[in-house]
Kinemage of the C-alpha trace (Angstrom):
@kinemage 1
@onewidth
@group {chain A} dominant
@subgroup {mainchain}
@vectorlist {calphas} color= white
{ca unk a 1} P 51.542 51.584 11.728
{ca unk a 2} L 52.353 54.393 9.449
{ca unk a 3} L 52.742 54.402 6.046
{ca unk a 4} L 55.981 54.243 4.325
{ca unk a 5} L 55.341 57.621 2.643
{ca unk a 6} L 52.266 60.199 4.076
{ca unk a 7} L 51.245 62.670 1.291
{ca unk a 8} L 48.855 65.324 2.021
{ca unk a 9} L 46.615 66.716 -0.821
{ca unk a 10} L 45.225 70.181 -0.673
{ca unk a 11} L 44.659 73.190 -3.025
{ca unk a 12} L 44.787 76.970 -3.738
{ca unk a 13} L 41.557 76.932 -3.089
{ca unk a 14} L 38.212 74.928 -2.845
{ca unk a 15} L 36.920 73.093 -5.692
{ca unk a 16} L 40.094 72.632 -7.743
{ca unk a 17} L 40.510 69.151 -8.362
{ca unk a 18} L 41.506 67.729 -5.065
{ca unk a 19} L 39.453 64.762 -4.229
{ca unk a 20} L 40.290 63.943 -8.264
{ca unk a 21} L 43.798 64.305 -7.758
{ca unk a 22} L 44.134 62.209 -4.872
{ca unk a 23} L 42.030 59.093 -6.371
{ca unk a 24} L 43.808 59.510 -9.298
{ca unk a 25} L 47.038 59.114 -7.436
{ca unk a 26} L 45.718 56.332 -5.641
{ca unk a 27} L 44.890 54.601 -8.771
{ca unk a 28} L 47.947 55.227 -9.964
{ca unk a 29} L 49.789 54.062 -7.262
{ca unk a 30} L 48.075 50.839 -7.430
{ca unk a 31} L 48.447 50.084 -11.109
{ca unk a 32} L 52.355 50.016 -10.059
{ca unk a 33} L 52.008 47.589 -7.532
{ca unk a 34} L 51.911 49.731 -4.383
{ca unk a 35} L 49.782 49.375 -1.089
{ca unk a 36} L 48.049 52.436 -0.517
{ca unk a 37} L 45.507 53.993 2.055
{ca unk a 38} L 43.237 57.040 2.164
{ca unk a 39} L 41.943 59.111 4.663
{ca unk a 40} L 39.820 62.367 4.648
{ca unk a 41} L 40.287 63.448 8.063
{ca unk a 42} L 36.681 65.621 7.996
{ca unk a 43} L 34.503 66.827 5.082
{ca unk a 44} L 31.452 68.616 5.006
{ca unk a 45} L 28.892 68.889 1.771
{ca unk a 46} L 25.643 69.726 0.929
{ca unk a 47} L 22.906 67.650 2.500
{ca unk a 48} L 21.528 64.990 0.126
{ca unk a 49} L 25.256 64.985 -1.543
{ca unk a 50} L 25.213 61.180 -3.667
{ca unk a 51} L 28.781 60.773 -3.433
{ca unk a 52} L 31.051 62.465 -0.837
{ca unk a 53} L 34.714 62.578 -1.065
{ca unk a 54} L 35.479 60.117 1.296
{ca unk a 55} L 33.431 57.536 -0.982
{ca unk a 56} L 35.274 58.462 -4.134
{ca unk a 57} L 38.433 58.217 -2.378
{ca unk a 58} L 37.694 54.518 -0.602
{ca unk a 59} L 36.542 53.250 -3.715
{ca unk a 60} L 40.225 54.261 -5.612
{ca unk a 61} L 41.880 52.930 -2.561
{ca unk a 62} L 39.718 49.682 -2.004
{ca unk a 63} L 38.898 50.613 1.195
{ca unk a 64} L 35.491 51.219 3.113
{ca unk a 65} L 34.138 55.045 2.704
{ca unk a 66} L 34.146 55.025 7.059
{ca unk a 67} L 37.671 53.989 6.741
{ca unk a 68} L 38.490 56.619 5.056
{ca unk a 69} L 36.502 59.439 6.605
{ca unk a 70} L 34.896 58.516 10.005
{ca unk a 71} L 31.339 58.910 9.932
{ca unk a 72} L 31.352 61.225 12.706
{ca unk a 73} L 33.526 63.325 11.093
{ca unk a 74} L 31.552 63.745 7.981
{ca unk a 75} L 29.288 66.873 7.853
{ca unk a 76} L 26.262 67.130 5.819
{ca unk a 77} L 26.587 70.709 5.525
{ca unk a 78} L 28.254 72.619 2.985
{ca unk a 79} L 30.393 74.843 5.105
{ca unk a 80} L 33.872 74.758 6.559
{ca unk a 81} L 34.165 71.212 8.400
{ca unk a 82} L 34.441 72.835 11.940
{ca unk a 83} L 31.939 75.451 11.155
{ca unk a 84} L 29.610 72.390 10.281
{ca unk a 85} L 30.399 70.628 13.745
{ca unk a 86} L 29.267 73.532 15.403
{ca unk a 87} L 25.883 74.266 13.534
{ca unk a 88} L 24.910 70.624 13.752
{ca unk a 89} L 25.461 70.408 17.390
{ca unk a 90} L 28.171 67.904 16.956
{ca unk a 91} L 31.744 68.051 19.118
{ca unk a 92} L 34.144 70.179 17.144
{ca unk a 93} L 37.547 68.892 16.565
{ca unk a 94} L 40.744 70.526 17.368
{ca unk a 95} L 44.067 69.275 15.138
{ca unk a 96} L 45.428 67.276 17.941
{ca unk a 97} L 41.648 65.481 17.645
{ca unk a 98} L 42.388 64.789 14.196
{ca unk a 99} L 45.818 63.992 13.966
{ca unk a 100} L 45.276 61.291 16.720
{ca unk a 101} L 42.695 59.773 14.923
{ca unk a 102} L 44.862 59.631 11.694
{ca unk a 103} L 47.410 57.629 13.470
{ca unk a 104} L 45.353 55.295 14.836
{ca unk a 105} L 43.332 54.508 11.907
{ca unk a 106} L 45.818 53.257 9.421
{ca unk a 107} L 45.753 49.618 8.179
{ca unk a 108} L 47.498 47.228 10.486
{ca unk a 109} L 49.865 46.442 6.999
{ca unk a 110} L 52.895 47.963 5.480
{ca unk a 111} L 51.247 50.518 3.374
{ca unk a 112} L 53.550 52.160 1.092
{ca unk a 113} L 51.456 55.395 0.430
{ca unk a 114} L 49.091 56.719 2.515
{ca unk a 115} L 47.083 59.416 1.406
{ca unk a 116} L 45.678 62.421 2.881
{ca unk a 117} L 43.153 65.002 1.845
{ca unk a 118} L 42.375 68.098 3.408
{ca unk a 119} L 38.961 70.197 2.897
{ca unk a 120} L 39.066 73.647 0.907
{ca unk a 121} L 42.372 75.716 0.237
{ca unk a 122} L 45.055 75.119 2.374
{ca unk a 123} L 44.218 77.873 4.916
{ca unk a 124} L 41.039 76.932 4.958
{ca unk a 125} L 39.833 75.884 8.703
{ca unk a 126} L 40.034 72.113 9.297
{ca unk a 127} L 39.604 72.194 13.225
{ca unk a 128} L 38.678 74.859 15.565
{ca unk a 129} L 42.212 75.201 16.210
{ca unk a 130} L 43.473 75.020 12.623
{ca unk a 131} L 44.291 74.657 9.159
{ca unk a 132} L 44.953 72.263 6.381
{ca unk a 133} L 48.535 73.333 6.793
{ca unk a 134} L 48.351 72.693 10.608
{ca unk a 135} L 47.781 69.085 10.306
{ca unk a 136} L 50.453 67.997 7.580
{ca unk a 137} L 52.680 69.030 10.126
{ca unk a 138} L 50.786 67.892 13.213
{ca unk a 139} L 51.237 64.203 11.277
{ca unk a 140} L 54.513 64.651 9.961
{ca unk a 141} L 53.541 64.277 6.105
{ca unk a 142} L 56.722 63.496 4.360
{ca unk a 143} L 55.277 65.689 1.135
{ca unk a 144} L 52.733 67.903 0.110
{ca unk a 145} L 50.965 67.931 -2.844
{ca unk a 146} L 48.962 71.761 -4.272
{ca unk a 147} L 46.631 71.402 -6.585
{ca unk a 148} L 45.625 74.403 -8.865
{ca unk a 149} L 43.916 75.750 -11.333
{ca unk a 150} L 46.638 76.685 -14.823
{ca unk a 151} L 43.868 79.213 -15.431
{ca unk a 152} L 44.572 83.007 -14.621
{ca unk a 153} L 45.552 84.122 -11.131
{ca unk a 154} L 47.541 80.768 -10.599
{ca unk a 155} L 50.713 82.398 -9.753
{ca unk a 156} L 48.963 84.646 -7.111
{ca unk a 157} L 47.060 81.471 -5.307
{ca unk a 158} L 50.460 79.571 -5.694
{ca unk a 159} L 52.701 82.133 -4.356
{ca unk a 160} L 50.454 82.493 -0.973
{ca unk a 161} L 49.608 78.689 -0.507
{ca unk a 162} L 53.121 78.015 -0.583
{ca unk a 163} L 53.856 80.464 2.373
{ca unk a 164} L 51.251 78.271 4.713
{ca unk a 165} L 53.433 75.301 3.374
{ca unk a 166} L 56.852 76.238 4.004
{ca unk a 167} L 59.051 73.772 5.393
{ca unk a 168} L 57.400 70.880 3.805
{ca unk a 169} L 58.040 69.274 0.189
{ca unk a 170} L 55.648 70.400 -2.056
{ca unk a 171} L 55.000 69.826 -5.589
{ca unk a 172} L 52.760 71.815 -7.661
{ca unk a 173} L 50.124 70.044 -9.695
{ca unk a 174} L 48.463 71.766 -12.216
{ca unk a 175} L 44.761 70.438 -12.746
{ca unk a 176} L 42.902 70.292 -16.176
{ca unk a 177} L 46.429 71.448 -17.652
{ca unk a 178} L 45.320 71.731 -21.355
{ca unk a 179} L 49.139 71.647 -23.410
{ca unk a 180} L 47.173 73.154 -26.614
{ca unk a 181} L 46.318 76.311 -24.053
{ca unk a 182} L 48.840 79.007 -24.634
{ca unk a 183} L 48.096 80.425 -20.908
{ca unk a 184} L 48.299 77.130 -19.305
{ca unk a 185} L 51.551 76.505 -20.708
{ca unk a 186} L 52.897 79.781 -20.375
{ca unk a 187} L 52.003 79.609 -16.207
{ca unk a 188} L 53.599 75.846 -15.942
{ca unk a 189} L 56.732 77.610 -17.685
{ca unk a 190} L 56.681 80.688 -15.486
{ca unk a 191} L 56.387 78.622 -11.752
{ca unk a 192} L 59.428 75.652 -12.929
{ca unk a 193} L 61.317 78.358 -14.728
{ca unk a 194} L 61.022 82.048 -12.722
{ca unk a 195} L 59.405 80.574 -9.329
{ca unk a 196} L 61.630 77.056 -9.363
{ca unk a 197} L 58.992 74.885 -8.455
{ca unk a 198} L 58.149 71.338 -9.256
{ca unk a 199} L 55.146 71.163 -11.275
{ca unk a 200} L 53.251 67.873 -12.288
{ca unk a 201} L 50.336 67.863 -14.848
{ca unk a 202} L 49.749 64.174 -14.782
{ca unk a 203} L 49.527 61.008 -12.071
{ca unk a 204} L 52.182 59.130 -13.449
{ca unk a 205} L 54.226 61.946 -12.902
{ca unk a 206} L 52.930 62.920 -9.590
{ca unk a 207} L 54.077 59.561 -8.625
{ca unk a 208} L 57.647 58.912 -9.446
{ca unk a 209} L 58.288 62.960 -8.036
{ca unk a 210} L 56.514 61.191 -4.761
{ca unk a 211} L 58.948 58.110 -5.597
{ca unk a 212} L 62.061 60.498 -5.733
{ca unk a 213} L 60.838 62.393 -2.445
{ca unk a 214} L 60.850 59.802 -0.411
{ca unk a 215} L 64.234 58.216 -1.605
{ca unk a 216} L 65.611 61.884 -0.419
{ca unk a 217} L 63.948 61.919 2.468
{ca unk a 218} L 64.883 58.020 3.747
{ca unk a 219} L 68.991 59.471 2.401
{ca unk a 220} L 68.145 62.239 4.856
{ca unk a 221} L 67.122 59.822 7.874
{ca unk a 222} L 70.385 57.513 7.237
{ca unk a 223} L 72.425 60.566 7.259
């Protein structure tokens, strides 16, 4: 069964926030009463790594860390996930691989948000035959969420991500947004104001523009 609503998280680029982003959604989602799942559909990291991603994400989601990433899909090796498949000598997977295991692992339950994370920036390989990109549209995700920097070079990173996006609804969430920073404000201002895009700072507010996507989306289907 699929969830209800299929968010994908990914970023500008690696090591922007993602895997906090997404549990803090998850947490969030819960607090309100919602059924949620997680999945990290491969990962890689360095070898002797105490806590991957997929274990920070199962433990915001209540669910086992192998639920969330299989344990053949997790790479102790701190490249690209494919490019770790390869140098361990491990079967590499192509999107179709990965989107077929997404579908058939979620919880045999009504989930109302099921959550996806991807690995690096969003055009950053995820199978041998593709990108972070390629797989919220191999599964259909009903919304995207980018997660960048507020720092300098944040309208740049934007900008491009959003091209590998297109046709999907994405919202823009600014991690470690400071309010007292002059610069951070001044990019928030420029992307909602000049670039017209929907920009969230917090997980409350991530939510209910998740909340609002998904009403639009179910008006759509009716239609």
């Amino acid at each position: 069964m699929r969830p209800a609503t299929v968010a994908v998280v990914t970023g500008t680029a690696t090591e922007v926030g993602k895997t906090w982003v997404a549990a803090a959604l998850l947490k969030e989602a819960r607090r309100g009463g919602l059924s949620v799942a997680a999945r990290k559909p491969a990962q890689s990291y360095p070898s002797g790594t105490a806590i991957t991603d997929g274990q920070v994400l199962a433990e915001a989601s209540g669910e086992h860390p192998d639920e969330v990433c299989p344990a053949h899909r997790s790479y102790p090796l701190a490249v690209a996930p494919p490019m770790a498949a390869a140098r361990l000598g491990r079967p590499v997977p192509t999107v179709a691989d990965l989107a077929a295991e997404l579908s058939s692992s979620w919880p045999d339950m009504n989930i109302d948000l099921g959550v996806i994370e991807g690995a690096g920036g969003v055009a950053s390989p995820l199978a041998d035959d593709g990108d972070n990109a390629a797989l919220a549209r191999a599964v259909g995700a009903d919304a995207a969420i980018l997660v960048a920097d507020p720092d300098l070079g944040v309208l740049n990173s934007v900008r491009l991500a959003l091209l590998a996006l297109a046709g999907i609804p994405t919202v823009v969430y600014l991690n470690r947004f400071d309010p007292a920073v002059d610069l951070h404000r001044w990019n928030r201002d420029w992307l909602t104001a000049r670039d017209r895009l929907q920009v969230m700072t917090t997980p409350a507010s991530l939510l209910d523009w998740l909340g609002r996507t998904a009403s639009r989306n179910t008006a759509k289907q009716k239609a």
